[in-house]
Residue frames as qw, qx, qy, qz and C-alpha x, y, z in Angstrom:
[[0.000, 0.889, 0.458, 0.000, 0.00, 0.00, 0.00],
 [0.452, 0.273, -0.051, 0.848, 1.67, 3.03, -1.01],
 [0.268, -0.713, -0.379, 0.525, 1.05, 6.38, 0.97],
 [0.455, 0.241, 0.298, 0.804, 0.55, 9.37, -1.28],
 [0.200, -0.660, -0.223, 0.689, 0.46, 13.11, -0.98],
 [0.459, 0.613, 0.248, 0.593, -0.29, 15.93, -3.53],
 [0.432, -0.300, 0.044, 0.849, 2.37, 18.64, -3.95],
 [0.377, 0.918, 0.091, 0.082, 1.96, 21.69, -5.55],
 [0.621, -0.428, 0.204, 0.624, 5.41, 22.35, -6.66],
 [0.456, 0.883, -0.047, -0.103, 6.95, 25.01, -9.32],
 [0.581, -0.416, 0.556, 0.425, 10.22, 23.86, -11.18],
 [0.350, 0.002, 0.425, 0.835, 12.21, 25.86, -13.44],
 [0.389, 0.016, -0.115, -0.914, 9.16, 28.95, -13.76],
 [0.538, -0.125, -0.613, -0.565, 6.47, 25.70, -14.44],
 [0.460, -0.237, 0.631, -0.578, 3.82, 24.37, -11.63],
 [0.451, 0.107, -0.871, -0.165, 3.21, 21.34, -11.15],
 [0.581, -0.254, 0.511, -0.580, 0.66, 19.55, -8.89],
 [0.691, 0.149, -0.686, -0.175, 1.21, 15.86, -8.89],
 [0.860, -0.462, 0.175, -0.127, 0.27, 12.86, -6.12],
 [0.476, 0.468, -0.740, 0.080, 3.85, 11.59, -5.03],
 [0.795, -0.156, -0.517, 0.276, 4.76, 8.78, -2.41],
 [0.323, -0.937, 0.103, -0.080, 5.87, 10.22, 0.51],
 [0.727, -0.336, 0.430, 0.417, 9.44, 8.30, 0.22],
 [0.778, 0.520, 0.160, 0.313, 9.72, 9.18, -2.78],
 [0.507, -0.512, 0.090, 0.687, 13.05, 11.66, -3.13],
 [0.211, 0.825, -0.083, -0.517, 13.18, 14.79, -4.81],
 [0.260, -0.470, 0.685, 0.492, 15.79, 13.49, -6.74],
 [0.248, 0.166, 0.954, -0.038, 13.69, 10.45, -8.08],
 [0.302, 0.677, 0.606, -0.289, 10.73, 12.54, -8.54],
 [0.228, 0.772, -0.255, -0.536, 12.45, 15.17, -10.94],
 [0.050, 0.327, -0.829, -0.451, 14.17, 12.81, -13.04],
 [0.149, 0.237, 0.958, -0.063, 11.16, 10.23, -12.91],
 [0.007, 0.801, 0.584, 0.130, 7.54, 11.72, -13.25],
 [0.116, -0.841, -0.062, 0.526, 8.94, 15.15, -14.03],
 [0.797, 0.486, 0.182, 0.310, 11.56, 13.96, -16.83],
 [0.177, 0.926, -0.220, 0.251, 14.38, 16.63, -15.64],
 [0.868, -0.487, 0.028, 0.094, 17.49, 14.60, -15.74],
 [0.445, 0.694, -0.285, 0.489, 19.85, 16.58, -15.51],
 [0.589, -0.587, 0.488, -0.264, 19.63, 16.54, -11.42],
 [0.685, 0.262, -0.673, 0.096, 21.79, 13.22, -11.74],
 [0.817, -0.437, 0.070, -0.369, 21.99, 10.86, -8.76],
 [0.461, 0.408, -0.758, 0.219, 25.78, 9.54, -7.73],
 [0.340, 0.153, -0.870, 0.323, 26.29, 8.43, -4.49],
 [0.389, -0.592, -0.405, -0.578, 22.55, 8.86, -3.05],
 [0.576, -0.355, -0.445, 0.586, 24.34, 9.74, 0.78],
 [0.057, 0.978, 0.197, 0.032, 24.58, 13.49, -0.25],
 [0.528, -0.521, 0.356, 0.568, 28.63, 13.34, -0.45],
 [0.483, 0.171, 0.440, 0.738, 29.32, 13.43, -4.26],
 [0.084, 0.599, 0.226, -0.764, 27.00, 16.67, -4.82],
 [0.093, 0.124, 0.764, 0.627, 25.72, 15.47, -8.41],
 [0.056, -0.665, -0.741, 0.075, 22.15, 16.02, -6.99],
 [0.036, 0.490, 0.289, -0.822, 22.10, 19.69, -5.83],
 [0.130, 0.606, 0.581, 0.527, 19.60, 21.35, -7.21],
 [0.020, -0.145, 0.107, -0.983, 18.26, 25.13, -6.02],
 [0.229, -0.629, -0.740, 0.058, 15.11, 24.98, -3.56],
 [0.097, -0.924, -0.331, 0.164, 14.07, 28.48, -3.01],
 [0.394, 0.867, -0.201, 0.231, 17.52, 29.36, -4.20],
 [0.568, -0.659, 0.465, -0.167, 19.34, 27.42, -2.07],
 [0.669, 0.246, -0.640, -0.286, 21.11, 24.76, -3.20],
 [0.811, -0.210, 0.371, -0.401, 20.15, 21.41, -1.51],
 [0.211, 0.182, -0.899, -0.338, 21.16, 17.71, -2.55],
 [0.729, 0.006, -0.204, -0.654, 17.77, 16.14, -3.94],
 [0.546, 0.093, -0.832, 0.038, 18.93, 12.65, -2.50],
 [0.258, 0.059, -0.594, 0.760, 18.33, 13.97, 0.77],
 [0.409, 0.177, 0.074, -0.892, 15.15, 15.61, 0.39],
 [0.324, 0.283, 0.897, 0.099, 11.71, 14.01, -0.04],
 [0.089, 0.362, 0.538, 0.756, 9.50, 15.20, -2.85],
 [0.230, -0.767, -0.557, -0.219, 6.71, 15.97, -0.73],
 [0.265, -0.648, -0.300, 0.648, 8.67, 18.40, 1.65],
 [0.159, 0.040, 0.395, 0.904, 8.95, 20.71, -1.51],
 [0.017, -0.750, -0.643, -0.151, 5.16, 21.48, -1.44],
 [0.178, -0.964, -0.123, 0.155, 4.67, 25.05, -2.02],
 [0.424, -0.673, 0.236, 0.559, 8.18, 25.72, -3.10],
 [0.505, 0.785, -0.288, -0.214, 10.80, 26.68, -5.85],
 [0.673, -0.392, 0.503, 0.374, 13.09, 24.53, -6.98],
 [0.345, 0.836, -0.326, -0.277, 15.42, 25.37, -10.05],
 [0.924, -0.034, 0.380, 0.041, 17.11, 22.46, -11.90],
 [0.370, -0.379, 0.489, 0.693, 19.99, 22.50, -14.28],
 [0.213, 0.417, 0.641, 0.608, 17.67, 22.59, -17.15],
 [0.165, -0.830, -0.514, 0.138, 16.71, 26.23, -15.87],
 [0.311, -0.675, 0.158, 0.650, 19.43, 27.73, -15.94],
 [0.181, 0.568, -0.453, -0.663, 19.70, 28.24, -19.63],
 [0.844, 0.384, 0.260, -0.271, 19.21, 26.12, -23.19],
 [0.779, -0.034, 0.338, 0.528, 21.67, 24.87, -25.52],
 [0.323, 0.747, 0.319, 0.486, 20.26, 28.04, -27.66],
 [0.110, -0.839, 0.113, -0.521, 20.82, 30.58, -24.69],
 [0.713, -0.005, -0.451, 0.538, 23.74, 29.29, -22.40],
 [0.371, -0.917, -0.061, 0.134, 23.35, 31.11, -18.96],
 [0.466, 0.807, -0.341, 0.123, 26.71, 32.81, -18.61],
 [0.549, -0.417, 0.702, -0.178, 28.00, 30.22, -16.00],
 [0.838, 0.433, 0.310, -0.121, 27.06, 27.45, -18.80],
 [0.649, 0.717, -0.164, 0.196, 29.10, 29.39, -21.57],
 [0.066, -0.818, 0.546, -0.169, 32.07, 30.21, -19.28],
 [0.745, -0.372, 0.554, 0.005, 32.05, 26.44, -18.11],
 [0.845, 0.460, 0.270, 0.047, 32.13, 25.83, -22.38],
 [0.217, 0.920, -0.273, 0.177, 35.02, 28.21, -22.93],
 [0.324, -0.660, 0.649, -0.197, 37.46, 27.28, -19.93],
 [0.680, -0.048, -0.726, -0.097, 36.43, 23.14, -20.82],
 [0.378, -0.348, 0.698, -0.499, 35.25, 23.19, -17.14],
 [0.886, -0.079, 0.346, -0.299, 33.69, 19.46, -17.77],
 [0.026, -0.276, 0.930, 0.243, 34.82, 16.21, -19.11],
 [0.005, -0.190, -0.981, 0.039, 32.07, 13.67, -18.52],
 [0.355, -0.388, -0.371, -0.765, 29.55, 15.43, -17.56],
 [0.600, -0.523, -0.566, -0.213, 27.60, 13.87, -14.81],
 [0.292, -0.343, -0.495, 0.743, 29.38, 16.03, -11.91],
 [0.127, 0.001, 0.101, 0.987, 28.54, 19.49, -13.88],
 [0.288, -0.682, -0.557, -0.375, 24.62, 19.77, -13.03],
 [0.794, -0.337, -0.405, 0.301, 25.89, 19.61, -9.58],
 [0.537, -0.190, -0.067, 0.819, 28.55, 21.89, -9.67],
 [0.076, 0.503, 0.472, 0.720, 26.58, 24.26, -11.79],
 [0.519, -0.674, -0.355, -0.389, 23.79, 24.87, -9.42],
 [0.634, -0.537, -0.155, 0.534, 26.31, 25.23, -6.12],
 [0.377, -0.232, -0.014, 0.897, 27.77, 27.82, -8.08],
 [0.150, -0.533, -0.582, -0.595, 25.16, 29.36, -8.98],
 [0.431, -0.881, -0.139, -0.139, 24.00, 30.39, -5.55],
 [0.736, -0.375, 0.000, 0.564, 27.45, 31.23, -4.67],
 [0.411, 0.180, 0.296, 0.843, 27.59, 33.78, -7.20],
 [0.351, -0.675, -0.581, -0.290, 24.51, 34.84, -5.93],
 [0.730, -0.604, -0.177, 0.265, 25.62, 35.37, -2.61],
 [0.471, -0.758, 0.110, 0.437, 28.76, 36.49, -3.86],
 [0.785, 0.583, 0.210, -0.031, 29.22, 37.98, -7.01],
 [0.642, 0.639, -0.418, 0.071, 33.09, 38.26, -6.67],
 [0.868, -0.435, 0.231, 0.069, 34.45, 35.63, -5.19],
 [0.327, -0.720, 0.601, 0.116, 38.04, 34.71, -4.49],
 [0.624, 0.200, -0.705, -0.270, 39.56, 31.60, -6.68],
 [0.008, -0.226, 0.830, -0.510, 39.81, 30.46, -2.58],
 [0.552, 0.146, 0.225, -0.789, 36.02, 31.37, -2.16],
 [0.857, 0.169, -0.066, -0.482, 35.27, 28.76, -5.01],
 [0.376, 0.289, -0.843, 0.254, 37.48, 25.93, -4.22],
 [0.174, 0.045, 0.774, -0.607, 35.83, 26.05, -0.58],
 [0.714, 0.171, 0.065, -0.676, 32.28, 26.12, -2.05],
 [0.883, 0.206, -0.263, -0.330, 33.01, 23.21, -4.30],
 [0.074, 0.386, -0.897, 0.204, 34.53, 20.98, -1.99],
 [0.592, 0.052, 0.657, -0.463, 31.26, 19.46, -1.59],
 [0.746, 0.556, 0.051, -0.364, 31.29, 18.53, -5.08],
 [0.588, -0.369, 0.669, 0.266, 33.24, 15.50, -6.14],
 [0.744, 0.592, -0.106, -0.290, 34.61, 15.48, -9.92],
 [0.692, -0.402, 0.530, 0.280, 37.15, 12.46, -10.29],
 [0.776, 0.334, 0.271, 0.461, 37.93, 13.53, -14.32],
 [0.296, 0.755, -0.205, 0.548, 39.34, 17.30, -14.24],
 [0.540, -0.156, -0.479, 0.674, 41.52, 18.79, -11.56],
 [0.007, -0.817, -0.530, 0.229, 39.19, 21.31, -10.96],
 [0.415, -0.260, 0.111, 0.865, 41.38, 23.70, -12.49],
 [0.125, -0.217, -0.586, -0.771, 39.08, 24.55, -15.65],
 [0.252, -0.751, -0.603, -0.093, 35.70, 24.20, -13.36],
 [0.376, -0.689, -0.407, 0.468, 37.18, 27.14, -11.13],
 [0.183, -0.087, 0.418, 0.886, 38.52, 29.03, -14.28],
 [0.182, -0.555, -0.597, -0.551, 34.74, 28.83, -15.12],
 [0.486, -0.553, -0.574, 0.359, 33.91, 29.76, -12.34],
 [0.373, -0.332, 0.158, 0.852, 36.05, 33.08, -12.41],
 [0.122, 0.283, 0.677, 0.669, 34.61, 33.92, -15.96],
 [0.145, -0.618, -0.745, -0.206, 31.41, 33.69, -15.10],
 [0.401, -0.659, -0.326, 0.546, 31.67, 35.93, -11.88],
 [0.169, -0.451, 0.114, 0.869, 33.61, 38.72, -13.82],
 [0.037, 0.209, 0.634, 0.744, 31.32, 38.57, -16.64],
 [0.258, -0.699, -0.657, 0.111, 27.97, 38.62, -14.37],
 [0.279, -0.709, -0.201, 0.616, 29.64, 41.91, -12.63],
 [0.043, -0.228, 0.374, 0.898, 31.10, 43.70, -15.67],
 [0.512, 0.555, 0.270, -0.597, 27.36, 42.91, -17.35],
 [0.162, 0.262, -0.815, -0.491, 28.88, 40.93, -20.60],
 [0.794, 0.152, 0.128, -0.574, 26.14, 39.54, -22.58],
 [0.441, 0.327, -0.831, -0.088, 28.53, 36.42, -23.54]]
């Protein structure tokens, strides 16, 4: 017998009101009966930080989080932040600098820096090193993710439409 709850949830500008499980995990529920996988799902403990996604602008790992506490909130997924046509400018700077390899950390990393830039729109190269130490990529040496990183930050502040 399953136990289910309807949410009213808005993700990426679009509301949604769907009956979920109450176990069910944010994660699980975006990528599943939402179809936005790009939140990706490594080590479902919250250590690798492939999940985070942005809950009211916060970022959060979605492994951690059932779907139903999200009633009533925002939550902002890597397919929000921009389109292959209109790369946010954290997106294009990560394409410039090669800040990925694989791929399946950089949803993750995206969306941590994303409210970090938020928070702090010029951070130190220190500043983002400490942020993304919760975010485990085992093919670059972060060098190129924190070069994007950089980019992004001085392009956000100087107002470059790249």
């Amino acid at each position: 017998m399953s136990d289910l709850r309807r949410i009213r949830i808005e993700v990426n500008g679009k509301n949604h009101e769907c009956d979920v499980e109450t176990r069910l995990h944010l994660a699980d529920f975006l990528r599943h009966q939402l179809g936005f996988t790009g939140t990706h799902v490594g080590c479902e403990h919250g250590v690798c930080g492939a999940c985070t996604v942005l809950v009211d602008g916060l970022s959060v790992r979605s492994c951690l989080m059932f779907a139903v506490q999200l009633d009533g909130h925002k939550v902002t997924t890597i397919e929000g932040l921009g389109s292959v046509q209109a790369l946010s400018k954290l997106q294009q700077a990560f394409h410039e600098e090669h800040g990925l390899q694989c791929g399946f950390c950089t949803p993750g990393i995206l969306m941590t820096l994303v409210e970090l830039l938020k928070e702090n729109p010029f951070p130190t190269e220190s500043e983002v090193r400490d942020r993304l130490s919760g975010n485990i990529c085992r093919c670059t040496g972060y060098e190129s993710i924190v070069d994007a990183a950089l980019l992004a930050a001085k392009r956000i502040a100087e107002g470059d439409s790249k």
